[in-house]
N, CA, C and O atoms as a GROMACS GRO file, in nm:
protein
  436
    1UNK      N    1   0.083  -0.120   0.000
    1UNK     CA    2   0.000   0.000   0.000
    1UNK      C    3   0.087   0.126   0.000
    1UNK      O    4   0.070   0.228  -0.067
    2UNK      N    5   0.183   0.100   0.088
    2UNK     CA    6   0.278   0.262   0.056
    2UNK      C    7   0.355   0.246  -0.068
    2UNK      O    8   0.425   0.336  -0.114
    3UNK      N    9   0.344   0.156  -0.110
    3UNK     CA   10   0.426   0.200  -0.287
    3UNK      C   11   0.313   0.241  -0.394
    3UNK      O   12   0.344   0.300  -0.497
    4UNK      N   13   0.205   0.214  -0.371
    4UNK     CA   14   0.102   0.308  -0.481
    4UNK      C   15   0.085   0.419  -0.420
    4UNK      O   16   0.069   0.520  -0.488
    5UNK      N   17   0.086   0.429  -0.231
    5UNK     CA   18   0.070   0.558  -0.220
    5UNK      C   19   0.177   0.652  -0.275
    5UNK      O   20   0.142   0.732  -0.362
    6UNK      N   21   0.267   0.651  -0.247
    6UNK     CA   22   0.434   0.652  -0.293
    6UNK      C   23   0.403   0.722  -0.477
    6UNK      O   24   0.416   0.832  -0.531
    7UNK      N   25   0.366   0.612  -0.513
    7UNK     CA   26   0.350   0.634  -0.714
    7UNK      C   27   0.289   0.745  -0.742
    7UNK      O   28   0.330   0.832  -0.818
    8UNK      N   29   0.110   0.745  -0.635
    8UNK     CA   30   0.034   0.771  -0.663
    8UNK      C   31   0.032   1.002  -0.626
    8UNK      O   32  -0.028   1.102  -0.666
    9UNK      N   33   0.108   0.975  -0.557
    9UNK     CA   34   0.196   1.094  -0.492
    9UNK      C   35   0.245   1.187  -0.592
    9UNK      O   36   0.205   1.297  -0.630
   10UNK      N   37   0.367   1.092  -0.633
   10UNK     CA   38   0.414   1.102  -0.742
   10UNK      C   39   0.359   1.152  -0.888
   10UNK      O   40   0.356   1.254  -0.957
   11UNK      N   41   0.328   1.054  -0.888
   11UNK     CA   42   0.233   1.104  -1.044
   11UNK      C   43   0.146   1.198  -1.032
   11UNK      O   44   0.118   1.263  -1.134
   12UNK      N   45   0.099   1.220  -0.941
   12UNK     CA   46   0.078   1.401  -0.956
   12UNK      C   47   0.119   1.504  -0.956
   12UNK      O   48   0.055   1.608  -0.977
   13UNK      N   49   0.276   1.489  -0.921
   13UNK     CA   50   0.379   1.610  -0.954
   13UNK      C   51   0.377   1.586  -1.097
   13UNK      O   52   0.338   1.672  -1.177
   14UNK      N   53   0.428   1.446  -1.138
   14UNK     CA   54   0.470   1.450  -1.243
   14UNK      C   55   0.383   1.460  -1.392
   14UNK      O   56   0.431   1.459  -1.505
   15UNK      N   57   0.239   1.469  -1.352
   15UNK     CA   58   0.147   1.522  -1.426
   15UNK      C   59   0.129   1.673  -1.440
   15UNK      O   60   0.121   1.738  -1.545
   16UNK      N   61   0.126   1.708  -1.338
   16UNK     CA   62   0.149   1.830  -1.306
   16UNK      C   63   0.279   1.917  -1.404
   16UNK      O   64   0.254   2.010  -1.480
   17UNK      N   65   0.399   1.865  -1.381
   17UNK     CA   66   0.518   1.871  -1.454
   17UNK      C   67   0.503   1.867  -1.604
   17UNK      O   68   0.541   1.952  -1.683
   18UNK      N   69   0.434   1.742  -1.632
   18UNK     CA   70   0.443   1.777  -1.772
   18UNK      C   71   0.363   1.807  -1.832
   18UNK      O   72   0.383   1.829  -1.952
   19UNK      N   73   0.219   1.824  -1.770
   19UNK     CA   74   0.152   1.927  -1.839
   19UNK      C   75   0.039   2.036  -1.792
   19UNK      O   76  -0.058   2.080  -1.854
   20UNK      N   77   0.088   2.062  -1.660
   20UNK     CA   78   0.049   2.184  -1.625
   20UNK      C   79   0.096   2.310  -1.725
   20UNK      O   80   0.019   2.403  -1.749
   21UNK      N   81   0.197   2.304  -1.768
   21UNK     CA   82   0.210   2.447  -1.822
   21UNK      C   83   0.149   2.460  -1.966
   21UNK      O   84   0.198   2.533  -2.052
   22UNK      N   85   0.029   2.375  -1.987
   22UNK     CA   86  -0.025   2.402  -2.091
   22UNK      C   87  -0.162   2.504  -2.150
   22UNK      O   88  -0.222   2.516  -2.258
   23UNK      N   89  -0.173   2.574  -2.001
   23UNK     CA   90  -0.223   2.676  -1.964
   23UNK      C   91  -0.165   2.772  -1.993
   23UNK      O   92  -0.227   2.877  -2.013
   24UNK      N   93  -0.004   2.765  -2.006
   24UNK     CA   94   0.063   2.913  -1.969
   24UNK      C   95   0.112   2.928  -2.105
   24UNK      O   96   0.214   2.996  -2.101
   25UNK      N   97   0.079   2.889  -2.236
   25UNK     CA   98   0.097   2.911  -2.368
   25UNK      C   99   0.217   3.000  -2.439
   25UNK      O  100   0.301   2.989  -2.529
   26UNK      N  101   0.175   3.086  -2.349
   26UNK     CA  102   0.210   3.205  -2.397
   26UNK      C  103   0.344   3.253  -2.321
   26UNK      O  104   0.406   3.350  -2.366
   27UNK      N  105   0.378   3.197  -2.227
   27UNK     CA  106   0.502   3.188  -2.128
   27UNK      C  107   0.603   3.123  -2.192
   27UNK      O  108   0.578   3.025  -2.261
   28UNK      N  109   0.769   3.184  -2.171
   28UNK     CA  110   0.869   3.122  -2.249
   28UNK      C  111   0.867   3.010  -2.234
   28UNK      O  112   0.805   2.961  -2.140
   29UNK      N  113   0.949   2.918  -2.345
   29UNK     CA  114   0.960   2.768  -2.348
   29UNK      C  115   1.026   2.760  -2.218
   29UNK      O  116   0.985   2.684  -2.131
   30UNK      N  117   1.150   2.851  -2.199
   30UNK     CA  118   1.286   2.787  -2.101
   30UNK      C  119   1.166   2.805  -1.997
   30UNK      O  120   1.119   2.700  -1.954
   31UNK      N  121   1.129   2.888  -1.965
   31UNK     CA  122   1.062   2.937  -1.827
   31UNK      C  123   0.966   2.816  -1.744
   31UNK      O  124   0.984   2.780  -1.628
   32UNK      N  125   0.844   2.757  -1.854
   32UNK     CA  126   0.807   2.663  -1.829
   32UNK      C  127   0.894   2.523  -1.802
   32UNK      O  128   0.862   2.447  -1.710
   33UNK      N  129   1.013   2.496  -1.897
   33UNK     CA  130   1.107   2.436  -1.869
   33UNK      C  131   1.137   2.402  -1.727
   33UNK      O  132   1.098   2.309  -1.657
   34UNK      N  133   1.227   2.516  -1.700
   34UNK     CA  134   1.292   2.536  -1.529
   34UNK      C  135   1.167   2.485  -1.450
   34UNK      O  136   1.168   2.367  -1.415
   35UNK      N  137   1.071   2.556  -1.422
   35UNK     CA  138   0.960   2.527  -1.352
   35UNK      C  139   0.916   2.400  -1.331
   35UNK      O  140   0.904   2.359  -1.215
   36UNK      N  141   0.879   2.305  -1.454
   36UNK     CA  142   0.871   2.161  -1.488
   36UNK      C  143   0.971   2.081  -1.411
   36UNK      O  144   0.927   1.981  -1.355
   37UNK      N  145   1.122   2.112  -1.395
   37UNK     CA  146   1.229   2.043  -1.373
   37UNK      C  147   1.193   2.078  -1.207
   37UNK      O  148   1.180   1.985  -1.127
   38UNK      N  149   1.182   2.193  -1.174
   38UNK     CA  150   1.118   2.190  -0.967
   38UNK      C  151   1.041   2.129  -0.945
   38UNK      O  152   0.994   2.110  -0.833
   39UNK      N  153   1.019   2.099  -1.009
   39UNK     CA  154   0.813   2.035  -0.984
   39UNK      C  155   0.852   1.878  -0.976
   39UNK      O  156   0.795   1.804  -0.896
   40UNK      N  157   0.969   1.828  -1.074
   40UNK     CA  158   0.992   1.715  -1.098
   40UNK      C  159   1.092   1.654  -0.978
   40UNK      O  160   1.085   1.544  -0.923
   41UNK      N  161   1.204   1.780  -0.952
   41UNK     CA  162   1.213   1.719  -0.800
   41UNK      C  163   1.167   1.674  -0.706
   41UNK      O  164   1.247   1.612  -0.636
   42UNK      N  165   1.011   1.682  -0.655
   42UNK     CA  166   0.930   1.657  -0.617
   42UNK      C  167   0.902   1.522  -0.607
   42UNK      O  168   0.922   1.439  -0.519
   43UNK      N  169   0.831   1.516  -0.760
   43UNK     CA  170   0.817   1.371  -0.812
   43UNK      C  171   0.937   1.252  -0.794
   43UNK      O  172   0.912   1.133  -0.814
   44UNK      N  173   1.056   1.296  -0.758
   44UNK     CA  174   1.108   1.207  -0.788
   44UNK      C  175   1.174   1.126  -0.628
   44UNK      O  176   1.221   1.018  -0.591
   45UNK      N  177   1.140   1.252  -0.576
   45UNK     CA  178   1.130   1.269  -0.416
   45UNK      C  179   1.016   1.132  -0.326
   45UNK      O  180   1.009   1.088  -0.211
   46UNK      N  181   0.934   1.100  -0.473
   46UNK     CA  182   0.829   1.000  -0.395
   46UNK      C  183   0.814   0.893  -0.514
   46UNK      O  184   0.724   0.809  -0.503
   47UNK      N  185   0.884   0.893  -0.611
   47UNK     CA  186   0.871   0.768  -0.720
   47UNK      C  187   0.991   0.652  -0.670
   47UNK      O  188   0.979   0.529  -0.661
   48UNK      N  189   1.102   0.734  -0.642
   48UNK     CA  190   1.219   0.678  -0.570
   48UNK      C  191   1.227   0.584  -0.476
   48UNK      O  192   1.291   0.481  -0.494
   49UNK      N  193   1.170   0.606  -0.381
   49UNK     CA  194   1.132   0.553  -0.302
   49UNK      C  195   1.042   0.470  -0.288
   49UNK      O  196   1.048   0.371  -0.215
   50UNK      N  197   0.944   0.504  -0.363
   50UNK     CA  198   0.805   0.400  -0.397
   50UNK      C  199   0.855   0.262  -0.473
   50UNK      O  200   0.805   0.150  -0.458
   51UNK      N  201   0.994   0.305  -0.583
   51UNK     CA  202   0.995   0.189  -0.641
   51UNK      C  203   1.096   0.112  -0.560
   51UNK      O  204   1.114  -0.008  -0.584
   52UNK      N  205   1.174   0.184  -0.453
   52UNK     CA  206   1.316   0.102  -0.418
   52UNK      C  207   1.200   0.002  -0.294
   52UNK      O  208   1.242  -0.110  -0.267
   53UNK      N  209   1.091   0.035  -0.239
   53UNK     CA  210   1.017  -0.078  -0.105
   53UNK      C  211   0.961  -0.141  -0.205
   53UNK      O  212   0.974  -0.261  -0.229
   54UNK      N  213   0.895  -0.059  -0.268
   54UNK     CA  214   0.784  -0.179  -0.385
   54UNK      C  215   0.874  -0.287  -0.483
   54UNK      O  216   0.817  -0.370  -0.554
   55UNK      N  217   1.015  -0.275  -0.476
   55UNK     CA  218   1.064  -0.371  -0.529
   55UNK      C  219   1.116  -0.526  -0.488
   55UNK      O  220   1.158  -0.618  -0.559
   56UNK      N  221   1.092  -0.514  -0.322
   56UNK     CA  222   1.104  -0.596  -0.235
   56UNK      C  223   0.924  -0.685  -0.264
   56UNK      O  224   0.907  -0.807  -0.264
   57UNK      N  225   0.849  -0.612  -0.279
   57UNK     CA  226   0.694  -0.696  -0.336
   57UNK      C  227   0.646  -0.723  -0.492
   57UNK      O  228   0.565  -0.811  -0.518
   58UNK      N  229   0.707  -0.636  -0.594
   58UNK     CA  230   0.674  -0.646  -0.716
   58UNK      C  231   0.752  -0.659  -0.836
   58UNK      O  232   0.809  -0.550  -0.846
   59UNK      N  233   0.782  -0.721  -0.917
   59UNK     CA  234   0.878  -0.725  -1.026
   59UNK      C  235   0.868  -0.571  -1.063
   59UNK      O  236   0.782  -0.489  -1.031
   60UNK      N  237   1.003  -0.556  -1.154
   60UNK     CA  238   0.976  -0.368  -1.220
   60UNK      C  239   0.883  -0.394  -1.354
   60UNK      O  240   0.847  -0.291  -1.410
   61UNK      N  241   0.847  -0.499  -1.403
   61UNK     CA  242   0.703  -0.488  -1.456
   61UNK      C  243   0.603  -0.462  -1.428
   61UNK      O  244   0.519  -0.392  -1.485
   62UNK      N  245   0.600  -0.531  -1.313
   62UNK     CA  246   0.457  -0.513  -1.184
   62UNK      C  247   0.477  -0.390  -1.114
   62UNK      O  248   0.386  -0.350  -1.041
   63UNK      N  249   0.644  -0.285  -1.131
   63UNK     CA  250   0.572  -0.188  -1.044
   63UNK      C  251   0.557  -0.041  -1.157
   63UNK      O  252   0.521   0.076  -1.146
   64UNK      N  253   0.614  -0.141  -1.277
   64UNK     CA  254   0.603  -0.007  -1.421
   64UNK      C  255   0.447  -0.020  -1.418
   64UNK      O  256   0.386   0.087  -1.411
   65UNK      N  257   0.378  -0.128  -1.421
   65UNK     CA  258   0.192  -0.138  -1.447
   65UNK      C  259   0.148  -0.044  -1.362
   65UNK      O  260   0.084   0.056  -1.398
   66UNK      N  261   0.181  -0.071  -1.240
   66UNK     CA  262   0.100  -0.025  -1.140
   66UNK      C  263   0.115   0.162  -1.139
   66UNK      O  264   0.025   0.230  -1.088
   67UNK      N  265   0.240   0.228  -1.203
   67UNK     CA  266   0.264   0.350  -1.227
   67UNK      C  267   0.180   0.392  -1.336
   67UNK      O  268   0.114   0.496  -1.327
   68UNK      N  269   0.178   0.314  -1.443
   68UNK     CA  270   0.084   0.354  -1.540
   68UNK      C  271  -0.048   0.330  -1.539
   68UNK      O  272  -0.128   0.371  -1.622
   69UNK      N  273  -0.076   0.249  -1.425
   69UNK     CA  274  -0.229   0.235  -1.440
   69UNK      C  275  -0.278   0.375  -1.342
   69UNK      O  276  -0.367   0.452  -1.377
   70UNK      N  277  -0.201   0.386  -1.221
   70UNK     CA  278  -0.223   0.566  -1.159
   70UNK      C  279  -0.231   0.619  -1.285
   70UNK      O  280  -0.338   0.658  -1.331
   71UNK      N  281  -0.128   0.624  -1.346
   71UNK     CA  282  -0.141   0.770  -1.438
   71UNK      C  283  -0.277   0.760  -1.521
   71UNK      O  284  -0.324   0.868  -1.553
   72UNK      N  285  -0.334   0.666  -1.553
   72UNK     CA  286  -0.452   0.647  -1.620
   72UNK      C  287  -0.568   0.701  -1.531
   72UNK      O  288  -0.676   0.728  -1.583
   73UNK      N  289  -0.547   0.716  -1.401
   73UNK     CA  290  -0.628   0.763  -1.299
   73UNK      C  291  -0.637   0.903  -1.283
   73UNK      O  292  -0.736   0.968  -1.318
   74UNK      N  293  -0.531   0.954  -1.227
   74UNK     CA  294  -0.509   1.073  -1.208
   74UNK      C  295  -0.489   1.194  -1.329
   74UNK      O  296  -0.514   1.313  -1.316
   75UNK      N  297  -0.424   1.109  -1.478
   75UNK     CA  298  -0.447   1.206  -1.565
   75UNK      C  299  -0.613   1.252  -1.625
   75UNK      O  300  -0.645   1.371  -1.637
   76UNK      N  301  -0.661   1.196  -1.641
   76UNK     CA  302  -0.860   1.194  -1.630
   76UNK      C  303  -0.901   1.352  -1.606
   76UNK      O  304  -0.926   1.452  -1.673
   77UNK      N  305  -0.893   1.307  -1.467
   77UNK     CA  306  -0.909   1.413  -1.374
   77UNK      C  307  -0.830   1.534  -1.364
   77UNK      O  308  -0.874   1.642  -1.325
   78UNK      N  309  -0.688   1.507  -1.408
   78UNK     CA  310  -0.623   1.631  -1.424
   78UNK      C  311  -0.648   1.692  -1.577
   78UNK      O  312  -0.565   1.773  -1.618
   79UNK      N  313  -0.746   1.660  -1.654
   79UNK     CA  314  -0.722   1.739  -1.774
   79UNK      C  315  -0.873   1.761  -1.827
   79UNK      O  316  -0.917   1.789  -1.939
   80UNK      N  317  -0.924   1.741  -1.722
   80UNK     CA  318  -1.068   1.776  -1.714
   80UNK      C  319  -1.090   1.908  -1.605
   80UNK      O  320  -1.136   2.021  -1.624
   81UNK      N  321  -1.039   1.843  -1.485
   81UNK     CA  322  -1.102   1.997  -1.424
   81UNK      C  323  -0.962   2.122  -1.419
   81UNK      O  324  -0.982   2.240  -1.394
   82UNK      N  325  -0.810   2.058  -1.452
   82UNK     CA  326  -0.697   2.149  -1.477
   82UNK      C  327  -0.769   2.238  -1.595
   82UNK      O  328  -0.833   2.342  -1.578
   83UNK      N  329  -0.734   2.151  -1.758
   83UNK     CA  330  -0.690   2.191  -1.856
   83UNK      C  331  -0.844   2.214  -1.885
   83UNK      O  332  -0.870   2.308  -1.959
   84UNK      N  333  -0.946   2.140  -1.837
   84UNK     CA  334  -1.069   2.207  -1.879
   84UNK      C  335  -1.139   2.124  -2.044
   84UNK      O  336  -1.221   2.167  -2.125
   85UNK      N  337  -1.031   1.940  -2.037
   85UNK     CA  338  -1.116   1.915  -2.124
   85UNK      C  339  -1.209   1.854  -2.132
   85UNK      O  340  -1.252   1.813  -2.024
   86UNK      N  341  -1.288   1.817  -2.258
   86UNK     CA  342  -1.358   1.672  -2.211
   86UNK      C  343  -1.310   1.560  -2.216
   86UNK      O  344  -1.204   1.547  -2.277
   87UNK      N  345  -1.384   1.428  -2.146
   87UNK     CA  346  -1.303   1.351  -2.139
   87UNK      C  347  -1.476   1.302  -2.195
   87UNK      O  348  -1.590   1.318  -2.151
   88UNK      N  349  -1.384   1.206  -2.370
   88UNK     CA  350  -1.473   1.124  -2.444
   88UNK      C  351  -1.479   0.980  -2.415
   88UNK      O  352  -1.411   0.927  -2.327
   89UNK      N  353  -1.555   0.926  -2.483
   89UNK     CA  354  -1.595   0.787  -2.448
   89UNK      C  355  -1.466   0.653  -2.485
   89UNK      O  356  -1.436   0.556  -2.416
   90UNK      N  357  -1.419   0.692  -2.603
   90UNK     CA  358  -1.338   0.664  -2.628
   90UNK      C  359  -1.156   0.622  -2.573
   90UNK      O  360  -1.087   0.522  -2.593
   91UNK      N  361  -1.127   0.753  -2.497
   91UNK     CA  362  -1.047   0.780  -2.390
   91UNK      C  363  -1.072   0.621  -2.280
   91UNK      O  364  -1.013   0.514  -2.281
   92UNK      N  365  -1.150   0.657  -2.223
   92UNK     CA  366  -1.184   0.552  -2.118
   92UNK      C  367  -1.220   0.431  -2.156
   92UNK      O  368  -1.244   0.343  -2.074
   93UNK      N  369  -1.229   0.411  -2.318
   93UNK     CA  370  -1.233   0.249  -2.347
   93UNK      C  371  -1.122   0.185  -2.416
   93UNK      O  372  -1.116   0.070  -2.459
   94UNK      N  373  -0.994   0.324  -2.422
   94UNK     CA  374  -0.880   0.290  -2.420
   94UNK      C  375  -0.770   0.267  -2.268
   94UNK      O  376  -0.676   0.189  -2.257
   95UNK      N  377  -0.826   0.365  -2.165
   95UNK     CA  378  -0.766   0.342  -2.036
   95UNK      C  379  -0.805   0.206  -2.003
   95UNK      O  380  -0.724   0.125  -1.959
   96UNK      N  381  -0.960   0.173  -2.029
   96UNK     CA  382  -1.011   0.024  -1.991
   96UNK      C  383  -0.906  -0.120  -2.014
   96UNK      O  384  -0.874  -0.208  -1.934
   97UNK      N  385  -0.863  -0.093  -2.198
   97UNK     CA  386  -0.832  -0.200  -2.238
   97UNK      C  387  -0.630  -0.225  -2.142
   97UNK      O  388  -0.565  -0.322  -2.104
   98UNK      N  389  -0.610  -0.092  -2.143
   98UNK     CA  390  -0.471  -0.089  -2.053
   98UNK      C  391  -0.483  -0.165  -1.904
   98UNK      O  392  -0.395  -0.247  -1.878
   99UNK      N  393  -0.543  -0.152  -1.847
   99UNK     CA  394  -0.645  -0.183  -1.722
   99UNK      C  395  -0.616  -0.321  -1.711
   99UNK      O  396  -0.552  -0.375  -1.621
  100UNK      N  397  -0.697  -0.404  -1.866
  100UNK     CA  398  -0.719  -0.532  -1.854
  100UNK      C  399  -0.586  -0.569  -1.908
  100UNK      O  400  -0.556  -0.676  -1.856
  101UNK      N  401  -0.456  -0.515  -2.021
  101UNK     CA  402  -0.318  -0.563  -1.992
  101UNK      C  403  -0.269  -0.615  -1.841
  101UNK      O  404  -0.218  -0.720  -1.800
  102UNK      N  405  -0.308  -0.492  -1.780
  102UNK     CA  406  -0.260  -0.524  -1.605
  102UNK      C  407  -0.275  -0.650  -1.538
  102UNK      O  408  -0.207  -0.696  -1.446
  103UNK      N  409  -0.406  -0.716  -1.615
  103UNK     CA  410  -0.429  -0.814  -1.523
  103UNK      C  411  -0.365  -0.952  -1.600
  103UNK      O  412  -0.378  -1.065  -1.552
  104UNK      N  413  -0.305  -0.928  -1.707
  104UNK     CA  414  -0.212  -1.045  -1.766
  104UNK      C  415  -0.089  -1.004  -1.687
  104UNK      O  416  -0.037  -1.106  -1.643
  105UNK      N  417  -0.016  -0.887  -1.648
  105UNK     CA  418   0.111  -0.913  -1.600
  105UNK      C  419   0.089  -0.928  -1.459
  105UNK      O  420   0.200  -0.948  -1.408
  106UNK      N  421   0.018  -0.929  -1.390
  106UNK     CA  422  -0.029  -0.963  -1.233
  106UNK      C  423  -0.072  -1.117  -1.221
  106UNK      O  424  -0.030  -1.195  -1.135
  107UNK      N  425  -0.153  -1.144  -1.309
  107UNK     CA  426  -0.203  -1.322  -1.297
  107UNK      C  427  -0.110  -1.377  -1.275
  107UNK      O  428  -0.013  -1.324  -1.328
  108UNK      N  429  -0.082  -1.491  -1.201
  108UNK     CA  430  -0.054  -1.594  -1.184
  108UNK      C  431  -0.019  -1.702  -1.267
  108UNK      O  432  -0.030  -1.805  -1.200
  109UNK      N  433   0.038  -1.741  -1.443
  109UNK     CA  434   0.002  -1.801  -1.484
  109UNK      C  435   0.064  -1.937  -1.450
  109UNK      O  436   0.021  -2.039  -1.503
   0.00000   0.00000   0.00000
C-alpha cells in the first residue's frame, strides 16, 4: 500500500510537470522548462522511493503497471477539471483496455 501511495503521490507532480504548463501558452519555453524540472524534483522525491520498497513486493514490470495504471487515474481528472477538457468515451475504453493488460502481468500463470 505505501508503494502506490508513494506512485500515486508522485504522479501528480509529475502530471502536473508535464503538463500543467499548458495553460501558460504564452510563457517562455525555457521558463516553463525550469519550472517543470522543480516540480519534478518533487516527483522524484516519492517515485524513488516507492519503487526502491515496492521492489522488495513487485517485479519492475509489476511496479512499471501499477505507475501507469495511476497515471490512467489521475491524468482523467487532471485534464478535465486542470486543462478544462472533455473527457470522451473513447479515452476511457482505451484506459479500460490498458487496465485489462494489467491483469495479464499480475495473474498468476
Amino acid at each position: 500500500m505505501r508503494t502506490i501511495l508513494l506512485l500515486t503521490v508522485s504522479n501528480i507532480f509529475m502530471t502536473v510537470a508535464w503538463y500543467g504548463h499548458l495553460k501558460y501558452r504564452s510563457e517562455a519555453l525555457w521558463k516553463v522548462i525550469m519550472v517543470s524540472w522543480g516540480i519534478d524534483f518533487f516527483e522524484y522525491c516519492f517515485q524513488v522511493p516507492a519503487n526502491r520498497f515496492g521492489s522488495y513486493q513487485f517485479t519492475a514490470a509489476q511496479l512499471k503497471t501499477i505507475q501507469e495504471i495511476i497515471t490512467l487515474s489521475v491524468f482523467p481528472i487532471f485534464s478535465v477539471l486542470y486543462l478544462g477538457d472533455k473527457f470522451k468515451w473513447n479515452y476511457g475504453v482505451g484506459f479500460a483496455f490498458i487496465v485489462v493488460a494489467a491483469f495479464f502481468i499480475f495473474h498468476k500463470w
